[in-house]
C-alpha positions in Angstrom: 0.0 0.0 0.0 2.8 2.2 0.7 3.9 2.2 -3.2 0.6 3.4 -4.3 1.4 7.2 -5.7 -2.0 8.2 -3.9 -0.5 6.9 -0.4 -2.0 4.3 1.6 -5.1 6.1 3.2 -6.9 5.8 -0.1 -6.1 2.1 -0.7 -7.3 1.2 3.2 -10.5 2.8 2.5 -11.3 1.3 -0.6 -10.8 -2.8 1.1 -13.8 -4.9 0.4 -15.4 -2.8 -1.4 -16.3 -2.4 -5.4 -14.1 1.1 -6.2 -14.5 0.7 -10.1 -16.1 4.2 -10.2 -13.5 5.5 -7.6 -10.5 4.6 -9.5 -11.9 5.4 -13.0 -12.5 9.0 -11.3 -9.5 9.2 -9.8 -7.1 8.1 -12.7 -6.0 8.5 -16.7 -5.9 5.3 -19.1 -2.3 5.1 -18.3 -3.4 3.6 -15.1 -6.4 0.9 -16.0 -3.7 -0.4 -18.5 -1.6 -1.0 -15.4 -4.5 -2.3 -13.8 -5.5 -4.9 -16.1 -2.0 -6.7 -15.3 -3.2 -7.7 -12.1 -6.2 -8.9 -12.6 -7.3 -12.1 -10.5 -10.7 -12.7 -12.0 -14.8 -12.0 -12.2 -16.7 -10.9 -8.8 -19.8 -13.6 -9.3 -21.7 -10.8 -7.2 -22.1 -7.4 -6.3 -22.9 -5.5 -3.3 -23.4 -1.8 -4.9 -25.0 -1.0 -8.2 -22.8 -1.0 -11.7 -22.6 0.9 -13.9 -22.8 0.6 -17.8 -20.3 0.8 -20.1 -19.0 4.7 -20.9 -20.8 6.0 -23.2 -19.8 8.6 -26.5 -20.0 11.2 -24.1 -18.1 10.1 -21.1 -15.3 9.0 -23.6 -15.5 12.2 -25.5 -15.6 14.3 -22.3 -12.2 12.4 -20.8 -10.5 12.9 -24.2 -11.4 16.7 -24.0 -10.6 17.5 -20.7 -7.0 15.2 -21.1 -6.2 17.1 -24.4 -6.7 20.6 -22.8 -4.4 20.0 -20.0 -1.9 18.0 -22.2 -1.7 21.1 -24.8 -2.1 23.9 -22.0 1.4 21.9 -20.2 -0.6 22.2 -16.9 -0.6 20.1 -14.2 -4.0 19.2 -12.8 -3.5 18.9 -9.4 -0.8 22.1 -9.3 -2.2 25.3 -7.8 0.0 27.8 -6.4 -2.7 30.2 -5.1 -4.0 26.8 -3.4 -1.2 26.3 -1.3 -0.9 30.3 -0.7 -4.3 30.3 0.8 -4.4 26.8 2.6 -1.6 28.6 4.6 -3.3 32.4 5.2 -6.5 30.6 5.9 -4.2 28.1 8.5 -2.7 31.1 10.1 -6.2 33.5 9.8 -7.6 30.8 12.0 -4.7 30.8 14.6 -4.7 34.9 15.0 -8.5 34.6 14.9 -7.9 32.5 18.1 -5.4 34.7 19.3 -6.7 37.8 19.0 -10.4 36.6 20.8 -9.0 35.4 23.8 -5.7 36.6 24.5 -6.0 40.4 23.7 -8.0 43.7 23.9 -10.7 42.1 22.0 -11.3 39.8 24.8 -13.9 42.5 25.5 -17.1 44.2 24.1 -18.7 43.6 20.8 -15.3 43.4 19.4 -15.3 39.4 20.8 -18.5 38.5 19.2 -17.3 40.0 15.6 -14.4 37.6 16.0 -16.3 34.6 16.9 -18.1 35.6 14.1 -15.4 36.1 11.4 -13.6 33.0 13.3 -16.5 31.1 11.9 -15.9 32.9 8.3 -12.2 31.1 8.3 -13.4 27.9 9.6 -15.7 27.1 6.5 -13.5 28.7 4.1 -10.9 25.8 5.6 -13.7 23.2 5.1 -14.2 24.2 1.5 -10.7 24.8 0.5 -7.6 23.1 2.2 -9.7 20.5 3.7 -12.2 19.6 0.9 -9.0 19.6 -1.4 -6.7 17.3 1.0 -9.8 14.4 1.2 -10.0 14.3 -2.8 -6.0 14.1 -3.2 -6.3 17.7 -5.4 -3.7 20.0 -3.6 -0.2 18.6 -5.3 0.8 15.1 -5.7 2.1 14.2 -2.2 0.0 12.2 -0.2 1.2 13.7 3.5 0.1 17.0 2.3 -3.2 15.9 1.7 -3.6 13.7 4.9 -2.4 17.3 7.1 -5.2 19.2 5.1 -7.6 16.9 5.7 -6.2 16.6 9.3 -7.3 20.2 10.0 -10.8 19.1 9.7 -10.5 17.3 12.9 -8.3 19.3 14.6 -9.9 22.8 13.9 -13.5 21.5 13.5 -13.6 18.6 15.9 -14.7 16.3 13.0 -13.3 13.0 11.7 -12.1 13.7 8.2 -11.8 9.9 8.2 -15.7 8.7 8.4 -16.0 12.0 6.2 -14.0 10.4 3.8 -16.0 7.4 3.8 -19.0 9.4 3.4 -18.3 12.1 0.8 -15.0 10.2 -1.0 -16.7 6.6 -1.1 -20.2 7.3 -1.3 -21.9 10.6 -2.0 -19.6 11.2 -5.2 -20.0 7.6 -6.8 -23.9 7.3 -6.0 -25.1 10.8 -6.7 -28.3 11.0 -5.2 -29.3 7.3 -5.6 -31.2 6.1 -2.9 -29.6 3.5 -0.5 -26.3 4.1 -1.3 -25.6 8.3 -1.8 -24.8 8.6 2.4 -25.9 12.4 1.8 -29.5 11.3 1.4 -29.5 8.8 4.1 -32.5 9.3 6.4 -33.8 8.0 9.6 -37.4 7.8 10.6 -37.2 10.5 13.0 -35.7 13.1 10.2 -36.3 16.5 10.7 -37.0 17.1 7.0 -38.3 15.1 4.0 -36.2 15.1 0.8 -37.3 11.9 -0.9 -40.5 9.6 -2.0 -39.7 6.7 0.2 -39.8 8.9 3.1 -43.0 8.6 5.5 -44.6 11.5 5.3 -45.7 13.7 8.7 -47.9 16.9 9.2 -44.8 18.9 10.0 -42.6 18.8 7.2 -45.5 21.4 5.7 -43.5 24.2 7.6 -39.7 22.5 6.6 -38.8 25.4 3.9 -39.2 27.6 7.0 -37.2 25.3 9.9 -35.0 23.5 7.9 -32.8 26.7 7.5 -32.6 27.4 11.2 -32.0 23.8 12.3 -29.0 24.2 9.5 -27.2 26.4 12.1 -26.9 23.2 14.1 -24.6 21.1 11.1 -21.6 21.2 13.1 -22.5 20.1 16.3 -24.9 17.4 14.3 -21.7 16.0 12.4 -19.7 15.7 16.3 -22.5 13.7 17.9 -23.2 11.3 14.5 -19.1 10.6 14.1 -19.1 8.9 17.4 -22.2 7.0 16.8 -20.8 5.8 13.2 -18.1 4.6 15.0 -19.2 2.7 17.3 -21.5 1.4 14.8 -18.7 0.9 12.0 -21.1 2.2 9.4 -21.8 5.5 7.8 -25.2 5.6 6.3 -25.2 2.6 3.9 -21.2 1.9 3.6 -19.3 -0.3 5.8 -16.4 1.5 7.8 -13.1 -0.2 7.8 -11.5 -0.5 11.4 -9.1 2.6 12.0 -6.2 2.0 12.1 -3.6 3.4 14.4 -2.6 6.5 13.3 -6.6 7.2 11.9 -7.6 6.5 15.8 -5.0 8.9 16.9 -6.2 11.6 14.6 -9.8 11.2 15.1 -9.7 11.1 19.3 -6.5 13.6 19.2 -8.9 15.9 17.1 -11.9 15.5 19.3 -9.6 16.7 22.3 -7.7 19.1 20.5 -11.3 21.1 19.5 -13.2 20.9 22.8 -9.9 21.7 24.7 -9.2 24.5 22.6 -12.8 25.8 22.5 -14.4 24.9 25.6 -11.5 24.3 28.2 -8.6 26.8 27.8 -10.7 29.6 27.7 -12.5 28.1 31.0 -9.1 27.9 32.4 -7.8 31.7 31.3 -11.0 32.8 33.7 -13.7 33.1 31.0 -17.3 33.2 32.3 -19.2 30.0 31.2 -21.9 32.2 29.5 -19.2 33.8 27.4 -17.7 30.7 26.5 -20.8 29.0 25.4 -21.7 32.0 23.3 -18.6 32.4 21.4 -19.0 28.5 20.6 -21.9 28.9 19.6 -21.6 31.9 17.3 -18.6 30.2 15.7 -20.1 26.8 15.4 -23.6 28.5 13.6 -21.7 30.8 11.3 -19.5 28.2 10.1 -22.5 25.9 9.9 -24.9 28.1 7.9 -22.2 28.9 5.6 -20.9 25.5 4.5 -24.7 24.4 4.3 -25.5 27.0 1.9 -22.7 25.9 -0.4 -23.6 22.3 -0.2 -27.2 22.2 -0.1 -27.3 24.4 -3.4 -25.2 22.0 -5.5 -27.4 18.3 -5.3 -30.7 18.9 -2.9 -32.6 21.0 -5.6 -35.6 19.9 -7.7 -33.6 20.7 -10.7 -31.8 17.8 -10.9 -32.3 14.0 -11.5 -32.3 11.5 -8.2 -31.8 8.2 -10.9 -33.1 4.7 -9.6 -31.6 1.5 -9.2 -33.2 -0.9 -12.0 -35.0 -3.1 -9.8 -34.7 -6.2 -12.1 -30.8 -6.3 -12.8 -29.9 -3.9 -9.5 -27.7 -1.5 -11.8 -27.8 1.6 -12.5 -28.8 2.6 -16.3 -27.1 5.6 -16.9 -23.7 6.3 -17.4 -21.5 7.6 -14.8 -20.2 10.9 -15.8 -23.8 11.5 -17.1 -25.7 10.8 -14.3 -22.9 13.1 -12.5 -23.8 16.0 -14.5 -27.4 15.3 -14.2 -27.4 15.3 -10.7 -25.6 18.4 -9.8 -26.3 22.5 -10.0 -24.0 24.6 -10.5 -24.2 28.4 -10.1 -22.7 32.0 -9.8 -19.8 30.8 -13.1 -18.0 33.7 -14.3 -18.1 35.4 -10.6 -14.3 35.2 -9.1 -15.8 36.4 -5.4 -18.4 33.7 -5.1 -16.0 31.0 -6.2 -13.1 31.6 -3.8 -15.7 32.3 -1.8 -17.4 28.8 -1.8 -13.9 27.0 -2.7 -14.7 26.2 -7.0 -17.3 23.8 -5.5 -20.1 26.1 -7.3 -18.5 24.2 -10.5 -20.1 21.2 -8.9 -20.8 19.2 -12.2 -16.7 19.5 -13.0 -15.7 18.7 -9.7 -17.6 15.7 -9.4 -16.8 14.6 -12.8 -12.9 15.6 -12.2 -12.6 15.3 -8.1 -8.6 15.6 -8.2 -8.3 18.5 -10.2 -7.3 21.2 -8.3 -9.9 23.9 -7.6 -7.8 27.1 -9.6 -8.8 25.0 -13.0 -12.6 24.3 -12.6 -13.5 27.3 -14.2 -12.1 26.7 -17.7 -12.8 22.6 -17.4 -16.3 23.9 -17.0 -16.3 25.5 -20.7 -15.0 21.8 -21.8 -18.3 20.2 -20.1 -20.5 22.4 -20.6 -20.2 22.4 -24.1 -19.8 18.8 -24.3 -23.2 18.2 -22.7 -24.7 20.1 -24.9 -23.5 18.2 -28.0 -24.8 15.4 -26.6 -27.8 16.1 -25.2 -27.1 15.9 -21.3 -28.5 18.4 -19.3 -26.2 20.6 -17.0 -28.1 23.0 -14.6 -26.8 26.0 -13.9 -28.2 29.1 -11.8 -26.8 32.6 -11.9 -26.4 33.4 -8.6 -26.2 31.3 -4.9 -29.4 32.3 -3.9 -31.2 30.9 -7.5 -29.2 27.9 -6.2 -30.7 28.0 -2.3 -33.9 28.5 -4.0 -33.5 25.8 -5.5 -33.2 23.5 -2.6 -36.3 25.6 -0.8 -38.0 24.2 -3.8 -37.2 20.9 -3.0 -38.5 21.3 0.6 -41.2 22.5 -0.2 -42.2 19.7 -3.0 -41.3 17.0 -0.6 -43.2 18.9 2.2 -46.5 18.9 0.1 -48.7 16.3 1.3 -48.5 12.8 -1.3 -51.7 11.8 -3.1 -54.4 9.8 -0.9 -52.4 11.0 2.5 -54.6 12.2 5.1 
């Protein structure tokens, strides 16, 4: 495991499990020649849906993209304003810290702006250095991406591991197929309804008006549900693989790390409980609401397509890279401020067809697909703004929140 270019994280995730789709995302031709040297066999069963064959698109799409690079002479996963701001955002978050408990601004309104703007840095963090690090697209060395993704746990108090199973492993294989997309896994008590098979209850009328507030509450939600995952060695419908050492250390060190940072020091350097609690929590909702917004915008819309398993073979009848354009929404292209802003990840279609190219190059990939999708006849959804986007997912609430034909 150790050989593998993409380190060994990657390959101890993927063990017992069908990856096809993860390592056709994740690598060129050049590789699946390599591949096919190693082959053992045929799986005589399946535990996930397949996928057909690539179609004229996905082919013609690859070849594109490839060729664009190839003749530009630039490197995919390079970015030098990546690295530049992985580091100011590192060091905004450590002065942001600084600064709120250990100076003048200790006092007066002055505190609360900075719990505030503290918040700010945290989710541009998520969407940037960490987001990058978990989908190996900052450079080509594996430690970097592990200590990017390591922040996530250290400076959010959640596992980038289980996220990793979630969002790597899941979410952006499945798109928004039922029973096995971990983004659209539900439980019966759900505080909102976002798909058919859901039960339906009187409340979720009034979801396009709660669901935003109880957003607020992402982080602290994500905290309690890593330690239930594992312990129960799942998250949503994938297995979890047993941490290892060093993914044990990282995932309890983190979980100290955080709460001792933001609940005990200050404690200790005389804070009043009240204050404490109120900078947490100001933090914690503004970093919440913000990375919400820029998810729940992309895929939770009712402008895109949530594809079904064919319930005779089990598969999936659309092609991959179609149904990831299908799926996804992106807005506010053309608009620098909004895209450093939300991290490139309102080019959603390009990142999910290309998740290890680095976020700098999104924009002009997006041209490639875009025009691609329309030679061939695959819709890509695009809104001008993130609020057409949010109102997009509003929309969605409120469909799902209408009462189904013959319910009482």
């Amino acid at each position: 495991m150790n050989q593998h270019p993409g380190g060994w994280e990657f390959i101890y995730l993927a063990a017992g499990k069908d990856v096809t789709q993860v390592f056709k995302s994740y690598h060129g031709q050049a590789q699946h020649q390599v591949l096919h040297k190693y082959q053992i066999g045929i799986l005589s069963g399946q535990d996930v849906p397949s996928f057909p064959p690539e179609d004229e698109f996905s082919l013609t799409l690859k070849k594109r993209v490839d060729d664009y690079f190839r003749s530009s002479k630039i490197d995919r996963k390079y970015s030098l304003s990546g690295y530049v701001r992985y580091l100011l955002t590192t060091v905004a978050i450590c002065c942001f810290y600084w600064l709120q408990w250990s100076t003048f601004a200790n006092i007066g309104l002055m505190f609360y702006v900075l719990s505030i703007v503290q918040g700010v840095a945290l989710a541009q963090y998520s969407v940037c250095a960490f987001h990058d690090g978990s989908h190996g697209a900052a450079g080509h060395n594996p430690s970097m991406w592990r200590l990017l993704a390591m922040g996530h746990d250290f400076f959010n108090g959640s596992s980038s591991t289980l996220w990793a199973y979630q969002h790597v492993m899941s979410h952006h294989i499945f798109t928004n197929v039922e029973g096995y997309d971990s983004d659209i896994d539900t439980s019966d008590m759900e505080f909102y309804r976002i798909k058919h098979s859901q039960k339906y209850s009187a409340i979720y009328k009034y979801q396009p008006i709660y669901s935003p507030f109880l957003y607020f509450f992402l982080g602290i939600s994500i905290r309690m549900g890593d330690l239930c995952n594992y312990y129960r060695g799942r998250r949503g419908p994938l297995k979890v693989n047993a941490f290892t050492v060093s993914q044990n250390m990282i995932f309890w060190g983190g979980k100290f790390f955080f709460h001792m940072t933001r609940i005990a020091l200050p404690l200790f350097w005389g804070n009043t409980p009240l204050k404490v609690i109120a900078a947490f929590l100001l933090t914690d909702f503004t970093f919440s609401i913000i990375v919400t917004m820029i998810f729940q915008a992309t895929h939770l819309v009712n402008s895109v397509a949530f594809p079904q398993v064919n319930p005779k073979t089990g598969n999936i009848d659309m092609d991959w890279a179609r149904l990831q354009v299908e799926t996804a929404q992106d807005y506010s292209h053309d608009k620098p401020l909004m895209t450093f802003f939300s991290g490139s990840l309102n080019y959603q279609v390009v990142h999910h067809l290309f998740p290890s190219v680095a976020q700098e190059h999104l924009p002009a990939v997006a041209k490639i697909v875009r025009q691609t999708a329309q030679e061939f006849g695959v819709k890509y959804e695009r809104k001008d703004s993130l609020w057409a986007a949010i109102g997009g997912h509003i929309g969605l609430l409120k469909m799902f929140g209408t009462p189904p034909t013959g319910s009482h």
